[in-house]
Residue frames as qw, qx, qy, qz and C-alpha x, y, z in Angstrom:
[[0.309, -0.697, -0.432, -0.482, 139.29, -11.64, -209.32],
 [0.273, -0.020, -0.610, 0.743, 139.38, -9.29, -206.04],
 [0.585, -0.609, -0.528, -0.090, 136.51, -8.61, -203.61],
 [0.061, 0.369, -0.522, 0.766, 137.12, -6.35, -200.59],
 [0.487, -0.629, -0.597, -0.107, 134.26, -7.66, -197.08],
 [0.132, 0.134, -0.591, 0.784, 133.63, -5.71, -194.90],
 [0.234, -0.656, -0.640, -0.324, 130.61, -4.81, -192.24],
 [0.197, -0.783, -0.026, -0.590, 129.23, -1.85, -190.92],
 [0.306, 0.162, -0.834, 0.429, 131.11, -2.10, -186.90],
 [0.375, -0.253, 0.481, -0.751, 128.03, -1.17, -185.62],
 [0.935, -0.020, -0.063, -0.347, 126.37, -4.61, -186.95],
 [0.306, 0.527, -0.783, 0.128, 129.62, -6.37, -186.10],
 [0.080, -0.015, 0.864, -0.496, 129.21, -9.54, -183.68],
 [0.632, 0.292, 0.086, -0.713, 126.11, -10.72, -185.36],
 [0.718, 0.082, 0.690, 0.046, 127.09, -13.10, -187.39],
 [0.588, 0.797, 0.070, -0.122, 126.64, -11.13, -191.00],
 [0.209, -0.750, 0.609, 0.155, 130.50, -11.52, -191.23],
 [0.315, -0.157, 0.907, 0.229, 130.50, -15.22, -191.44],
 [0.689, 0.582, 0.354, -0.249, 126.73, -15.38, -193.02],
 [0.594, 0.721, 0.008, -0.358, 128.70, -13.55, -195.83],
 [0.108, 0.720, -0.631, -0.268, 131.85, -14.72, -196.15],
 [0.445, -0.004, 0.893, -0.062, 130.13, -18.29, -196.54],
 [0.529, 0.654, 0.385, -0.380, 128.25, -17.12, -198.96],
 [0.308, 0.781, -0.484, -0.247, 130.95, -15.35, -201.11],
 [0.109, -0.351, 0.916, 0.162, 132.83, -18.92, -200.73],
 [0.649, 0.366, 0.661, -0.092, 129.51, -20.99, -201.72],
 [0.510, 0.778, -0.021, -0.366, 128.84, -18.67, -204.81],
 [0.353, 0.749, -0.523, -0.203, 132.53, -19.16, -206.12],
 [0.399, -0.171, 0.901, -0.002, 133.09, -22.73, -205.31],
 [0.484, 0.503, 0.685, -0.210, 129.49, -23.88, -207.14],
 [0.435, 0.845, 0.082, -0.300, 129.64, -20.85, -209.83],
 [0.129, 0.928, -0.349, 0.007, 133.04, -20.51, -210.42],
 [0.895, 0.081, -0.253, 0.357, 135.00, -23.96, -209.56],
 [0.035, -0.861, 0.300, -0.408, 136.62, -21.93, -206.99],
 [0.822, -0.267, -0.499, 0.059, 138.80, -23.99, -204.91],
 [0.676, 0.069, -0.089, 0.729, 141.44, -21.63, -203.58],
 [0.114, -0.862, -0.403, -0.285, 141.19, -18.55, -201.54],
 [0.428, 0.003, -0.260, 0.866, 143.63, -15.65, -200.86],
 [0.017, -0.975, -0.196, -0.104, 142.91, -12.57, -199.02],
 [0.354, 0.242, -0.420, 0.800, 145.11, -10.14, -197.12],
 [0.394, -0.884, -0.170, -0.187, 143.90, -8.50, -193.83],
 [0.214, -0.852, 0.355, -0.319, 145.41, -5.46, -191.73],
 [0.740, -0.092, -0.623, 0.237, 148.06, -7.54, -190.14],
 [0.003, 0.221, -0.421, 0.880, 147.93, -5.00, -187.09],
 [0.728, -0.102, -0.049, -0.676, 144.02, -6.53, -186.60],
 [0.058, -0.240, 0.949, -0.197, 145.01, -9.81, -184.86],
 [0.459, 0.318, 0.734, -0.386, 141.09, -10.58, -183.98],
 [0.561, 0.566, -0.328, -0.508, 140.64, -10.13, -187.83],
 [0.396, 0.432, -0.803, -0.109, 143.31, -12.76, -188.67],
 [0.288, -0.105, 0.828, -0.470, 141.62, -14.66, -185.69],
 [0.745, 0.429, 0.240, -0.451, 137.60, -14.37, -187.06],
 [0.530, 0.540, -0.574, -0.312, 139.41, -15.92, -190.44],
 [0.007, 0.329, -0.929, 0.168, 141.28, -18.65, -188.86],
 [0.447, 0.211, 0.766, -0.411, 138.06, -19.95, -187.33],
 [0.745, 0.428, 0.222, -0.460, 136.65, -20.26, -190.71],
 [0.925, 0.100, 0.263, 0.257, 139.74, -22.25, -191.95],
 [0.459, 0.852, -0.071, 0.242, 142.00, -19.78, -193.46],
 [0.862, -0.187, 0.003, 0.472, 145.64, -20.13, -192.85],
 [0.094, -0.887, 0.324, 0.315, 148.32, -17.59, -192.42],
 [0.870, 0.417, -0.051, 0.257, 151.03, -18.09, -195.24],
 [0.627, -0.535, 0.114, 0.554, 153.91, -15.79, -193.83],
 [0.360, 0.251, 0.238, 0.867, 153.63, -13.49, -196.41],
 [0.174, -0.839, -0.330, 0.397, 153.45, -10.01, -195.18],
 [0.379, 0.374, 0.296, 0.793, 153.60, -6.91, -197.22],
 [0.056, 0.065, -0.043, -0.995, 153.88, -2.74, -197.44],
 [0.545, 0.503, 0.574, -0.347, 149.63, -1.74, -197.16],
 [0.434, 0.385, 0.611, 0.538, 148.87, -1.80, -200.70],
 [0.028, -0.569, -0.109, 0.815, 148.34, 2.10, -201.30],
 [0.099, 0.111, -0.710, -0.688, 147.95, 1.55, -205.33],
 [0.114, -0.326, -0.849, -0.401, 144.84, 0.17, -204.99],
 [0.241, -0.262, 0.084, -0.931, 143.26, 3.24, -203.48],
 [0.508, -0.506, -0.696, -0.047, 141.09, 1.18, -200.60],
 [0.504, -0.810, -0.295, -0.049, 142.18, 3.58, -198.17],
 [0.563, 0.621, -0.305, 0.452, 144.72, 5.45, -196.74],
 [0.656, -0.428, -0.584, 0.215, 146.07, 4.42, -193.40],
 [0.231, -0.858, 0.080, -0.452, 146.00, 6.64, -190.45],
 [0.689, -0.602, 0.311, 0.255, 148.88, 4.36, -188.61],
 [0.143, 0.632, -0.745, -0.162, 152.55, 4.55, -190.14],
 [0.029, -0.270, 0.962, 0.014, 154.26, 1.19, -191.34],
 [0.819, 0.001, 0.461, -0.342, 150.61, -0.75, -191.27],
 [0.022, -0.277, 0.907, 0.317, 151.26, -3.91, -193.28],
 [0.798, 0.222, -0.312, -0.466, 148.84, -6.83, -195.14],
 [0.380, -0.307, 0.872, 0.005, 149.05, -10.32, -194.34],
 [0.658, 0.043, -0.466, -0.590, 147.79, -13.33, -196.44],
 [0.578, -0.094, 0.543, -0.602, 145.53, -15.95, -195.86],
 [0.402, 0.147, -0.797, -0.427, 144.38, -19.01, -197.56],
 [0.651, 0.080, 0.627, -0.421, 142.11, -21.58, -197.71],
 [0.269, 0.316, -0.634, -0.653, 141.34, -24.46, -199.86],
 [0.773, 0.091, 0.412, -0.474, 138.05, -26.27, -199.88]]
């Protein structure tokens, strides 16, 4: 199952970030027996990979080509790349 979060930058620094992404991890832990959680974020967006960390998510050292196939966007820097992330509650 895949899931893109994002929020609006002009409500950024608010808190609605973590509100939701605690939410999306209650729902699928409790609904779903979710224990295990991958994302990828921009790996050019350090304070991304930062706001994650602080909610437990580890870097794994896999980094990859952005994912163009899955038509989320098309980047306006050359070369950007995808890291992953985990977490397991």
């Amino acid at each position: 199952m895949g899931s893109s979060l994002c929020s609006d930058p002009n409500l950024q620094r608010k808190g609605l970030g973590k509100y939701m992404l605690e939410q999306v991890e209650t729902f699928a832990l409790r609904t779903l027996g979710v224990h295990k959680f991958v994302m990828f974020v921009v790996s050019q967006r350090p304070e991304l990979i930062a706001f994650y960390q602080r909610r437990g998510y580890s870097r794994t050292d896999r980094v990859e080509t952005y994912p163009l196939h899955l038509g989320i966007g098309v980047p306006k820097v050359p070369e950007l790349t995808i890291e992953y992330l985990e977490k397991i509650i």
